[in-house]
PyMOL Python script that loads the backbone (N, CA, C, O; Angstrom):
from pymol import cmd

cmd.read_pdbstr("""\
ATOM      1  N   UNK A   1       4.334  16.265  -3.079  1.00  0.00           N
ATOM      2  CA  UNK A   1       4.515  15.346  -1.966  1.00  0.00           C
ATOM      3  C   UNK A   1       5.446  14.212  -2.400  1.00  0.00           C
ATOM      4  O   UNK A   1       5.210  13.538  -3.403  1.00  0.00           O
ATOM      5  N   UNK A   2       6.217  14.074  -1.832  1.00  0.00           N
ATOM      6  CA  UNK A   2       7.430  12.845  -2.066  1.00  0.00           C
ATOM      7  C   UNK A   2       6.721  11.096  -1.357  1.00  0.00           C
ATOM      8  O   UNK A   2       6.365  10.721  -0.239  1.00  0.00           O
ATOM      9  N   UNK A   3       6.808  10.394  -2.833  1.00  0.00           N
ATOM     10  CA  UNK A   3       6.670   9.401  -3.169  1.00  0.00           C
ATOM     11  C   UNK A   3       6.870   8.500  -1.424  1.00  0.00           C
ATOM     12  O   UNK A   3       7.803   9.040  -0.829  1.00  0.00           O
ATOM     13  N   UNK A   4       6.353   7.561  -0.736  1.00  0.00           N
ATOM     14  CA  UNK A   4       6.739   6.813  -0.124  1.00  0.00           C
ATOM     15  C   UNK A   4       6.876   5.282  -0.781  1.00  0.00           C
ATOM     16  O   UNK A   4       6.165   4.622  -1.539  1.00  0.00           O
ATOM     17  N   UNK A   5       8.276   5.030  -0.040  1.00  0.00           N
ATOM     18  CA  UNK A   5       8.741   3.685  -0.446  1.00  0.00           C
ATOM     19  C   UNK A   5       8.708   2.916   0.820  1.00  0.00           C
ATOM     20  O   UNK A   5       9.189   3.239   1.906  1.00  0.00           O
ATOM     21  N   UNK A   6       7.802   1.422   0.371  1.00  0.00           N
ATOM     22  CA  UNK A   6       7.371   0.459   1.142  1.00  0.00           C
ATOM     23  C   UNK A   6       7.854  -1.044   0.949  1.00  0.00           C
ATOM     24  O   UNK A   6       7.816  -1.259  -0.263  1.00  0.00           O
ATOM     25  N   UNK A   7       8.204  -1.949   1.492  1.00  0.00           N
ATOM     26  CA  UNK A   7       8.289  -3.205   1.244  1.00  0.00           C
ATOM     27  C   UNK A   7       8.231  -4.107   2.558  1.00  0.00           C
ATOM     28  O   UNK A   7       8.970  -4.322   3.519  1.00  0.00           O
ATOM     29  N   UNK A   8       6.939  -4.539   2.100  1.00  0.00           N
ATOM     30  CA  UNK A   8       6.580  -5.668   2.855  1.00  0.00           C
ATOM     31  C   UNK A   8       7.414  -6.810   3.338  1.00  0.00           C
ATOM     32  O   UNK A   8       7.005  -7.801   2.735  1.00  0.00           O
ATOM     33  N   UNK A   9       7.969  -6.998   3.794  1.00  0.00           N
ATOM     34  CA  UNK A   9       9.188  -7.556   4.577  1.00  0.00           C
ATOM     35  C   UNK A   9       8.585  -9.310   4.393  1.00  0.00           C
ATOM     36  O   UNK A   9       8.916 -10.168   3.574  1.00  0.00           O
ATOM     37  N   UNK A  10       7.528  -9.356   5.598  1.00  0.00           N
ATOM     38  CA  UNK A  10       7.041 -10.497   5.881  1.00  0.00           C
ATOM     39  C   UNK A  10       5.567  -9.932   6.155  1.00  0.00           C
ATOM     40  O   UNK A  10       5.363  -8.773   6.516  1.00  0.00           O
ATOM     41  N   UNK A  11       4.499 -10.943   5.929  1.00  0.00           N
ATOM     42  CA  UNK A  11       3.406 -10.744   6.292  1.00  0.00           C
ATOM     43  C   UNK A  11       2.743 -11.691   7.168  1.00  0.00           C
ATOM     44  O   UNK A  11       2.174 -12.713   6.785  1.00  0.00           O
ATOM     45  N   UNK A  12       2.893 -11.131   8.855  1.00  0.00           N
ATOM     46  CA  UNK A  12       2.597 -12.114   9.981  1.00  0.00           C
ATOM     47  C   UNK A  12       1.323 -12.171   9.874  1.00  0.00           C
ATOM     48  O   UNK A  12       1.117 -12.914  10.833  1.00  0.00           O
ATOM     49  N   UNK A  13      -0.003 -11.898   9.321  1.00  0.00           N
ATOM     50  CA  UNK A  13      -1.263 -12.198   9.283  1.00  0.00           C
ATOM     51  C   UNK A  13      -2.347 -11.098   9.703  1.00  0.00           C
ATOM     52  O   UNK A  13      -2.193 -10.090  10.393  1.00  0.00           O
ATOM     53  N   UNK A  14      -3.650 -11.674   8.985  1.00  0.00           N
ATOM     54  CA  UNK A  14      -4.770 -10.948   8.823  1.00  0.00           C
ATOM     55  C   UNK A  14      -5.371 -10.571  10.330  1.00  0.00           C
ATOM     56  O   UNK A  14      -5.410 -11.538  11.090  1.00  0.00           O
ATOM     57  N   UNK A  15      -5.788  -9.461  10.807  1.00  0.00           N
ATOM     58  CA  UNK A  15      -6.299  -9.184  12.182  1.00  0.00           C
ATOM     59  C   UNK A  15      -7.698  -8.747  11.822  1.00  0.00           C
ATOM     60  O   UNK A  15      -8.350  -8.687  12.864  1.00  0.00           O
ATOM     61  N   UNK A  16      -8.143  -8.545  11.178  1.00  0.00           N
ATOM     62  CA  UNK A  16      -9.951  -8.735  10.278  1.00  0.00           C
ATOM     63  C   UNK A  16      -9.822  -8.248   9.032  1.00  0.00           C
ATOM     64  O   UNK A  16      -8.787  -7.785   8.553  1.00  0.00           O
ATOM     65  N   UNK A  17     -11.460  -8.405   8.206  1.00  0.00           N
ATOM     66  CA  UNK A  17     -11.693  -7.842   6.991  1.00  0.00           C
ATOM     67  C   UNK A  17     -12.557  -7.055   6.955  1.00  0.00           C
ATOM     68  O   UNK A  17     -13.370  -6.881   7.863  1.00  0.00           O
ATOM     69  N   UNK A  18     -12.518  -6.389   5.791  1.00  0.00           N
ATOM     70  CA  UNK A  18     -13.535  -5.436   5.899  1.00  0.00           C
ATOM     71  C   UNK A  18     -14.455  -5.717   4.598  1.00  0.00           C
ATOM     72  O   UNK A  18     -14.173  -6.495   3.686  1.00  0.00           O
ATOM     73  N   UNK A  19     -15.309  -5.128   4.680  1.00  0.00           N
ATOM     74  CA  UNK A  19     -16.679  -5.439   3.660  1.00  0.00           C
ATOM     75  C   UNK A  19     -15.669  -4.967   2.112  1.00  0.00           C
ATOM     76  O   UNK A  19     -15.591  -5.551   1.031  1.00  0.00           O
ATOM     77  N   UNK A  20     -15.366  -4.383   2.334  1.00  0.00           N
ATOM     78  CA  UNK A  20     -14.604  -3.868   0.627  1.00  0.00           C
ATOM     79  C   UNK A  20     -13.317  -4.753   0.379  1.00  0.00           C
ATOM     80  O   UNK A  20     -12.624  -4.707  -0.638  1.00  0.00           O
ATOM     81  N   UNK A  21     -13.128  -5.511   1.404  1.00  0.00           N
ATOM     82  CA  UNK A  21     -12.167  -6.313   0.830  1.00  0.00           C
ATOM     83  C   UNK A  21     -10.902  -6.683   1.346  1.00  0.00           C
ATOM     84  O   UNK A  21     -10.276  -7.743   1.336  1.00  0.00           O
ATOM     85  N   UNK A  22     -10.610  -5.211   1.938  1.00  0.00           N
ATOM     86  CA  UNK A  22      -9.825  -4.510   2.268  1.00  0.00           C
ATOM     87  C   UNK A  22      -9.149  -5.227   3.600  1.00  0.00           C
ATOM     88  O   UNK A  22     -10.133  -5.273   4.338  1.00  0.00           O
ATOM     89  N   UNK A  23      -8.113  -5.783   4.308  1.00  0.00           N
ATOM     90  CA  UNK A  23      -7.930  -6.405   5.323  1.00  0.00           C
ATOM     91  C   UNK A  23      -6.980  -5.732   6.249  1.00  0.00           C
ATOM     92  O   UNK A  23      -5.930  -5.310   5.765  1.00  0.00           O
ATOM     93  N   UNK A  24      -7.214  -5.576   7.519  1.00  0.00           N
ATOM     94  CA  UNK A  24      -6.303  -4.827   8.333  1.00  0.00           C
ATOM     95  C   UNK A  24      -5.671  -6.284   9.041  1.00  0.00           C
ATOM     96  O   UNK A  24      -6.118  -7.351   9.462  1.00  0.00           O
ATOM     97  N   UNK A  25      -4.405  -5.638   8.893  1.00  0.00           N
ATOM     98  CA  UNK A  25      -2.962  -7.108   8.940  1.00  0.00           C
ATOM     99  C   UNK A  25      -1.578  -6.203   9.863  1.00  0.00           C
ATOM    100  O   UNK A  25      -1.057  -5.088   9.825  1.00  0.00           O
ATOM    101  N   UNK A  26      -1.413  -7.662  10.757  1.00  0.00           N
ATOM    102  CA  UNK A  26       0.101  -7.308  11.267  1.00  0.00           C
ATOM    103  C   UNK A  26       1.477  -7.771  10.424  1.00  0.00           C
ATOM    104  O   UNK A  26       1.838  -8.945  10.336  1.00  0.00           O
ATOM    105  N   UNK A  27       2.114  -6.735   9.875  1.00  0.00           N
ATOM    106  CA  UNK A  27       3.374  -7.333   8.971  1.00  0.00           C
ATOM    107  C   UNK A  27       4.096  -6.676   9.531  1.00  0.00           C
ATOM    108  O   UNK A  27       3.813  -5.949  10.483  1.00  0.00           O
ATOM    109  N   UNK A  28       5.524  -6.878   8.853  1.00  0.00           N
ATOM    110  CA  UNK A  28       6.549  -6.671   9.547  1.00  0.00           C
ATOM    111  C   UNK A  28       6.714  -5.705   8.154  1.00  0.00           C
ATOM    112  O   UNK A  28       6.562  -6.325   7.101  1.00  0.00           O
ATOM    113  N   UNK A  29       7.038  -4.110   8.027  1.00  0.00           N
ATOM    114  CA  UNK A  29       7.103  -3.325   6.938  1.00  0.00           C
ATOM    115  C   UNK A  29       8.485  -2.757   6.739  1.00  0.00           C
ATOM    116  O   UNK A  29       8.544  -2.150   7.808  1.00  0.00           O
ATOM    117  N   UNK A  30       9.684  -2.498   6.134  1.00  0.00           N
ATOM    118  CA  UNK A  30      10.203  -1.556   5.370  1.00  0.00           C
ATOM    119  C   UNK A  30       9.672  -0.609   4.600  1.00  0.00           C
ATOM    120  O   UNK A  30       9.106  -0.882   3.541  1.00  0.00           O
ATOM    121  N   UNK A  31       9.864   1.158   5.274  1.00  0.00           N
ATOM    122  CA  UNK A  31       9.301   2.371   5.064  1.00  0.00           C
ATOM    123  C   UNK A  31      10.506   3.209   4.900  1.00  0.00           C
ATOM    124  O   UNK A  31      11.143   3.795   5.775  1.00  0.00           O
ATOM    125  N   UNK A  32      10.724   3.160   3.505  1.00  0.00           N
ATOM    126  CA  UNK A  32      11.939   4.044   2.779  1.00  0.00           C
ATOM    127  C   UNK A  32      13.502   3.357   3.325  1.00  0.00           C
ATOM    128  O   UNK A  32      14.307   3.740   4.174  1.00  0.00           O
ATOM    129  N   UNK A  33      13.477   2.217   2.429  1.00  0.00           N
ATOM    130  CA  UNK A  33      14.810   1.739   3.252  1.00  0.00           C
ATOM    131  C   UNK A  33      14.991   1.518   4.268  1.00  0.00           C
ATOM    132  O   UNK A  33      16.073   0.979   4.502  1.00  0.00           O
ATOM    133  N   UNK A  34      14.252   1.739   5.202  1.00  0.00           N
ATOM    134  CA  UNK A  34      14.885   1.944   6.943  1.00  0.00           C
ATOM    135  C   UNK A  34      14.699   0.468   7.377  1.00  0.00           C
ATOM    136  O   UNK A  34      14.027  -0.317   6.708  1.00  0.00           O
ATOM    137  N   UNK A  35      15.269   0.157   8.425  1.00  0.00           N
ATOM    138  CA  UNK A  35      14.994  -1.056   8.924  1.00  0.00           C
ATOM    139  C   UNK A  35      13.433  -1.433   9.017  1.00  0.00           C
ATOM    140  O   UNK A  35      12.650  -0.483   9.005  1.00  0.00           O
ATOM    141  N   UNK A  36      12.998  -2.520   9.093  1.00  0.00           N
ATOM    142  CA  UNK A  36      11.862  -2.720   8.714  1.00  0.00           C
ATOM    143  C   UNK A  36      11.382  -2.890  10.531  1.00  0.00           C
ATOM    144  O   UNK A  36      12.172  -3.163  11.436  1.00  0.00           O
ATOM    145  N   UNK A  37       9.626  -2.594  10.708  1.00  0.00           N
ATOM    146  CA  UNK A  37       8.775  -2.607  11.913  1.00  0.00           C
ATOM    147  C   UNK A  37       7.990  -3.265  12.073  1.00  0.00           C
ATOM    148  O   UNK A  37       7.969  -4.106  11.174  1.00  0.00           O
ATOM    149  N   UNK A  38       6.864  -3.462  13.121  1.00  0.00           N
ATOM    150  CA  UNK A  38       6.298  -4.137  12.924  1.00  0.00           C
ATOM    151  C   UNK A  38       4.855  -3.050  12.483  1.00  0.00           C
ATOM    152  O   UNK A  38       4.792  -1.897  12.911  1.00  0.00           O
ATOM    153  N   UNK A  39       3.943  -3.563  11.719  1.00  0.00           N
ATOM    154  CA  UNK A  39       2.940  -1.879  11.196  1.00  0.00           C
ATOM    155  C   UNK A  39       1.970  -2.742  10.938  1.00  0.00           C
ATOM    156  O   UNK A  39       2.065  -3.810  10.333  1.00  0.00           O
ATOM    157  N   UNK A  40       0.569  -2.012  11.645  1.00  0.00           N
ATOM    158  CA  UNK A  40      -0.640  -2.205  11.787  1.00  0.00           C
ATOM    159  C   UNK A  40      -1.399  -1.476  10.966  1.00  0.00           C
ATOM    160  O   UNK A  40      -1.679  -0.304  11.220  1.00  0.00           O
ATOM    161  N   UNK A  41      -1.869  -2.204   9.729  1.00  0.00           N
ATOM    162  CA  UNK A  41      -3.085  -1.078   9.176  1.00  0.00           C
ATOM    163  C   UNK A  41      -3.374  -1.755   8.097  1.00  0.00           C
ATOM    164  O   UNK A  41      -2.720  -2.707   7.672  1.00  0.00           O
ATOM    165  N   UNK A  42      -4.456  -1.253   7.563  1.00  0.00           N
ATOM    166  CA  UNK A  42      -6.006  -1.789   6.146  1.00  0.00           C
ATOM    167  C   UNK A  42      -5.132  -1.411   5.433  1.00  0.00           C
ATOM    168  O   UNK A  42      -4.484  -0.370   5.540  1.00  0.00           O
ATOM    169  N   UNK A  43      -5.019  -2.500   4.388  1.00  0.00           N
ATOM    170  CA  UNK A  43      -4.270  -2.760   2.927  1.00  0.00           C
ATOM    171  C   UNK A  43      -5.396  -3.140   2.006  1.00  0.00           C
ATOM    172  O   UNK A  43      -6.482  -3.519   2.443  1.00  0.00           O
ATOM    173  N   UNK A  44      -5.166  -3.052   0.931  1.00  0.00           N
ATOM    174  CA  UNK A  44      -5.933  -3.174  -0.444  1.00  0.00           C
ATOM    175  C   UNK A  44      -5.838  -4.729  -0.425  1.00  0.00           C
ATOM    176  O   UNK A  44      -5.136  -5.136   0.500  1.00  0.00           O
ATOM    177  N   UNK A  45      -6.312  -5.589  -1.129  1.00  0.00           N
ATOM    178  CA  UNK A  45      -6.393  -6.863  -1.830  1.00  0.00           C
ATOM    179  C   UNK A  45      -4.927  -7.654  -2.175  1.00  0.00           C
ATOM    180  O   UNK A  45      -4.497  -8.710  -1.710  1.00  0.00           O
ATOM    181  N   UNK A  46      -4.332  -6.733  -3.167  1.00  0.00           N
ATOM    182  CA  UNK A  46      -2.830  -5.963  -3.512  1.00  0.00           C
ATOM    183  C   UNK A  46      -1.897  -5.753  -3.646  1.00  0.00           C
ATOM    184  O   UNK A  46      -1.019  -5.804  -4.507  1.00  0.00           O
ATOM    185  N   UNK A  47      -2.191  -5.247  -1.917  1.00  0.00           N
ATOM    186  CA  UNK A  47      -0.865  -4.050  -1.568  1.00  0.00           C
ATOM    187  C   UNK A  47      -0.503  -2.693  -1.888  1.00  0.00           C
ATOM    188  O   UNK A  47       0.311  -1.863  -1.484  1.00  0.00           O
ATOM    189  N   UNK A  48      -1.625  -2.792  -2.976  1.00  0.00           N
ATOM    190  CA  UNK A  48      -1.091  -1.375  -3.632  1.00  0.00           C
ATOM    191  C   UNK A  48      -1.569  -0.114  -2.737  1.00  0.00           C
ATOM    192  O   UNK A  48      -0.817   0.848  -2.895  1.00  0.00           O
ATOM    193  N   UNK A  49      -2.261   0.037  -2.151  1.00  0.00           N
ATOM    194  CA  UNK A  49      -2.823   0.549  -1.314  1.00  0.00           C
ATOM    195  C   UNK A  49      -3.047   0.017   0.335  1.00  0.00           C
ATOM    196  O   UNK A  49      -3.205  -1.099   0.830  1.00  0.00           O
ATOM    197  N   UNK A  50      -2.968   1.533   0.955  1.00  0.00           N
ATOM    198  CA  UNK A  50      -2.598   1.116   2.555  1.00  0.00           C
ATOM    199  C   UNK A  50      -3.916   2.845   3.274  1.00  0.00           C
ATOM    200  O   UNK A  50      -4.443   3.785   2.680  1.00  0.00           O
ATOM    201  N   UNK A  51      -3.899   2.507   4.379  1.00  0.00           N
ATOM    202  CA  UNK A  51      -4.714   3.507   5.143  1.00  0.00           C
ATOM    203  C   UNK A  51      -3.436   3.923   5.854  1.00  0.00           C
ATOM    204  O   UNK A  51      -2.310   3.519   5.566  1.00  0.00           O
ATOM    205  N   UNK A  52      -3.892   5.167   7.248  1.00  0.00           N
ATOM    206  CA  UNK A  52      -2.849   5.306   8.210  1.00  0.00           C
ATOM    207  C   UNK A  52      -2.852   4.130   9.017  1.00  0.00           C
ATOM    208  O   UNK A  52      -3.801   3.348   8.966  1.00  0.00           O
ATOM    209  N   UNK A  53      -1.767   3.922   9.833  1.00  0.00           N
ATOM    210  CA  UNK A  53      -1.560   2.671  10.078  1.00  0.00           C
ATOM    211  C   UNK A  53      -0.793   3.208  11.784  1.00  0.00           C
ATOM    212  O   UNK A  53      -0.909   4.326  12.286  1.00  0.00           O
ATOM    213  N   UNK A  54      -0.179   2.239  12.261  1.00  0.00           N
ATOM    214  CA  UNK A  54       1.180   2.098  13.343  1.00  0.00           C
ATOM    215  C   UNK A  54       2.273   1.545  12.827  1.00  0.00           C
ATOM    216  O   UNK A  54       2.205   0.684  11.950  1.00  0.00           O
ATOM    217  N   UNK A  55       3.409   1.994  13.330  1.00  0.00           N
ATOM    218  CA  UNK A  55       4.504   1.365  13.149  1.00  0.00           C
ATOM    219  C   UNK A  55       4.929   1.013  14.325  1.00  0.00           C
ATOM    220  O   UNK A  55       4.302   1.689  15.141  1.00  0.00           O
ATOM    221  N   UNK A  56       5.954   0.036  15.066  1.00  0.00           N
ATOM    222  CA  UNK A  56       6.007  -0.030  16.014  1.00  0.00           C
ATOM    223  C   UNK A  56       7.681  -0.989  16.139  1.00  0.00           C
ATOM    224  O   UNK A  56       7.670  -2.136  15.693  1.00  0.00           O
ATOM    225  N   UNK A  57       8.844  -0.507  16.669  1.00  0.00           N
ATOM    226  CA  UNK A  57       9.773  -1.510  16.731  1.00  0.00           C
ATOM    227  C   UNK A  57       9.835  -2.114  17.378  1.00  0.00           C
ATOM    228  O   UNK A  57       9.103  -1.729  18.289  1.00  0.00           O
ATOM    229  N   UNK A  58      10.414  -3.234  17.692  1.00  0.00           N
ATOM    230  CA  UNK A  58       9.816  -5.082  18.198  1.00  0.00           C
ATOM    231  C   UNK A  58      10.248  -4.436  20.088  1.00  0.00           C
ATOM    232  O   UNK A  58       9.687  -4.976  21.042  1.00  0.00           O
ATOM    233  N   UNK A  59      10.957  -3.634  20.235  1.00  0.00           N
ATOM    234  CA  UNK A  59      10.587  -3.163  22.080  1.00  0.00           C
ATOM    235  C   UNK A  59       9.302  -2.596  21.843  1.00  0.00           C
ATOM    236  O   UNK A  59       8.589  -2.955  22.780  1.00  0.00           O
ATOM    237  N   UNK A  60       8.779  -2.021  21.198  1.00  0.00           N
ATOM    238  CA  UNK A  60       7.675  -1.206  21.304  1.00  0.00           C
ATOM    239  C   UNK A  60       6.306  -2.100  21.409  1.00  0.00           C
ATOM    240  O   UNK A  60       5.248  -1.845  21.984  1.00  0.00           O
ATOM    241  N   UNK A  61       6.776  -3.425  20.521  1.00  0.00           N
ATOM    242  CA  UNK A  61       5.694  -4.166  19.844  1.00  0.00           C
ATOM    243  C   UNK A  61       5.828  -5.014  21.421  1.00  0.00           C
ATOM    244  O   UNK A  61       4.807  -5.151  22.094  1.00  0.00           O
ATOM    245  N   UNK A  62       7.140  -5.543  21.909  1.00  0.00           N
ATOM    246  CA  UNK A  62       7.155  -6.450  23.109  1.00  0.00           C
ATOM    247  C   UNK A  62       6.179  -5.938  24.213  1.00  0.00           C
ATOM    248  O   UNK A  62       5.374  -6.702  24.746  1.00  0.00           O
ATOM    249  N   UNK A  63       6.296  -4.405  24.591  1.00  0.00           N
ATOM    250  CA  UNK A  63       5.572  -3.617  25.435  1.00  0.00           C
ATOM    251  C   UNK A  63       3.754  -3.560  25.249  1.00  0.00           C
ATOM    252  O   UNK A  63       2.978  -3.423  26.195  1.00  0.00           O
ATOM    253  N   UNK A  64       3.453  -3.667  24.153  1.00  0.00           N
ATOM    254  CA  UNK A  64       2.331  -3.344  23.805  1.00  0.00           C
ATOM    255  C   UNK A  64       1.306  -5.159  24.091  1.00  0.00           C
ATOM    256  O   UNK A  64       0.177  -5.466  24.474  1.00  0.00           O
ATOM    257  N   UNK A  65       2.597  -5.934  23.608  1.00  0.00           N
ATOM    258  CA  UNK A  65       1.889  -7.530  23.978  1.00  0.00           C
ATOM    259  C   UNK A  65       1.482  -7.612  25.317  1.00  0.00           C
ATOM    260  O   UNK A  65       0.379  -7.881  25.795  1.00  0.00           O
ATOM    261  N   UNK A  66       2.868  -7.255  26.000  1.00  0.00           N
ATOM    262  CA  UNK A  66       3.036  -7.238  27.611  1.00  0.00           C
ATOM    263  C   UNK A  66       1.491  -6.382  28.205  1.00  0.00           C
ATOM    264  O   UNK A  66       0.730  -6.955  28.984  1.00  0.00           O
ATOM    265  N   UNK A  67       1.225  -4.972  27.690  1.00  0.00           N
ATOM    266  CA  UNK A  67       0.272  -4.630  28.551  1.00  0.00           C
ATOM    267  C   UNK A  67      -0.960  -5.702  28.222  1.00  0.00           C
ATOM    268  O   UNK A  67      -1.503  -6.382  29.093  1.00  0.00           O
ATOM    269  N   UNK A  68      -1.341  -5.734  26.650  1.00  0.00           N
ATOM    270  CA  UNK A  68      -2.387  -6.556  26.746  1.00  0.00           C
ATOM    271  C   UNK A  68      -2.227  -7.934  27.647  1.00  0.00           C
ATOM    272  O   UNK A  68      -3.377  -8.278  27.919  1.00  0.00           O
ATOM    273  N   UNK A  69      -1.665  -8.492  27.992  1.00  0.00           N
ATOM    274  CA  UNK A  69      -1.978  -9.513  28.373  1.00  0.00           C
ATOM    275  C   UNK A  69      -1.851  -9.473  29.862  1.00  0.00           C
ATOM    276  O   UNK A  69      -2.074 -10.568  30.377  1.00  0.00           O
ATOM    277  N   UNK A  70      -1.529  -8.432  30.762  1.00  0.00           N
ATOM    278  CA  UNK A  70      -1.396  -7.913  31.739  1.00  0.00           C
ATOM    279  C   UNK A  70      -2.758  -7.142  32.206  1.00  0.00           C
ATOM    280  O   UNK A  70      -2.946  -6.749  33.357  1.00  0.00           O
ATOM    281  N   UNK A  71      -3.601  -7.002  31.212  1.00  0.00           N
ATOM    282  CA  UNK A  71      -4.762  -6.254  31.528  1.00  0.00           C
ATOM    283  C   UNK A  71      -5.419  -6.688  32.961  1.00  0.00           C
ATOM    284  O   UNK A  71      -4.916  -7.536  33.698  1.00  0.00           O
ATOM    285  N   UNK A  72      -6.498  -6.045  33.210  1.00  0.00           N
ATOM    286  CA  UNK A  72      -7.263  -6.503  34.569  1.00  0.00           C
ATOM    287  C   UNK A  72      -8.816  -7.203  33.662  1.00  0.00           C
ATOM    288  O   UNK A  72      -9.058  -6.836  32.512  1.00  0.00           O
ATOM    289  N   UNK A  73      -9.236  -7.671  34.004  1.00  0.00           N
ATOM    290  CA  UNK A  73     -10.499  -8.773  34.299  1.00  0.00           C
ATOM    291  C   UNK A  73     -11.568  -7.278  33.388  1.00  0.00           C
ATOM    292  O   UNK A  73     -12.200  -7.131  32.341  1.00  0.00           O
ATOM    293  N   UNK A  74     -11.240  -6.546  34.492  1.00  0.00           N
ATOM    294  CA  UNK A  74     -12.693  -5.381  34.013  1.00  0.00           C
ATOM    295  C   UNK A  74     -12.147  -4.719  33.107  1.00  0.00           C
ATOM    296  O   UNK A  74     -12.824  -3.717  32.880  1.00  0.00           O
ATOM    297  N   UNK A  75     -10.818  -4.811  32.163  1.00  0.00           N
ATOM    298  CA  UNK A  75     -10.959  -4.127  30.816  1.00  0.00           C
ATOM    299  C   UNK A  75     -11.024  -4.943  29.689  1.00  0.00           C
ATOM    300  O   UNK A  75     -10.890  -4.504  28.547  1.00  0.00           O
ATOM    301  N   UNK A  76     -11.288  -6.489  30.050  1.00  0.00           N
ATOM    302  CA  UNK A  76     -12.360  -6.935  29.195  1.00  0.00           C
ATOM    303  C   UNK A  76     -13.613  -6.781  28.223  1.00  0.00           C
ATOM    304  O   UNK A  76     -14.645  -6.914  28.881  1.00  0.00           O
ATOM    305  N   UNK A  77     -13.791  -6.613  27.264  1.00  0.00           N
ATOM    306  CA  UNK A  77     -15.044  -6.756  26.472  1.00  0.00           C
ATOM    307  C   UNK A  77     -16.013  -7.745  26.907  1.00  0.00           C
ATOM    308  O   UNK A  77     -17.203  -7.709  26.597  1.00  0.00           O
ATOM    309  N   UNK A  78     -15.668  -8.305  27.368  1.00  0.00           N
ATOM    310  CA  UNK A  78     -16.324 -10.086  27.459  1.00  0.00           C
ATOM    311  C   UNK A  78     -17.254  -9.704  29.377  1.00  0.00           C
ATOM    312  O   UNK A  78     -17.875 -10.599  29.951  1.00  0.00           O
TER     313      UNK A  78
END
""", "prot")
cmd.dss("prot")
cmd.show_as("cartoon", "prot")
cmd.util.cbc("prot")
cmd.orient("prot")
């Protein structure tokens, strides 16, 4: 299996933790050179380690703000 290459670009912040430590965070990622995204997913302490995650480019990421905050009343949790 061929090596993946990662670099954390910027790290826009923690979205929770988990009991092991482990924190699922929105950063902005470089994944093999390529222009960097915005990518959702549980990282190690680290960095050295990552789970599966999202990637998402900033139209994708604009769209995804847009629905949440567009939601209706009854797809609330609350």
């Amino acid at each position: 299996m061929a090596e993946i290459k990662y670099e954390i670009v910027k790290e826009l912040g923690v979205i929770s933790e988990g009991a092991r430590g482990w924190s699922r965070e929105l950063n902005l990622v470089s994944w093999n050179d390529n222009p960097p995204k915005f990518d959702i997913r549980d990282w190690s302490p680290d960095h050295s380690r990552m789970s599966k995650g999202i990637s998402m480019t900033e139209e994708e990421m604009a769209k995804l703000v847009e629905l949440f905050n567009t939601r209706d009343e009854e797809d609330s949790f609350e």
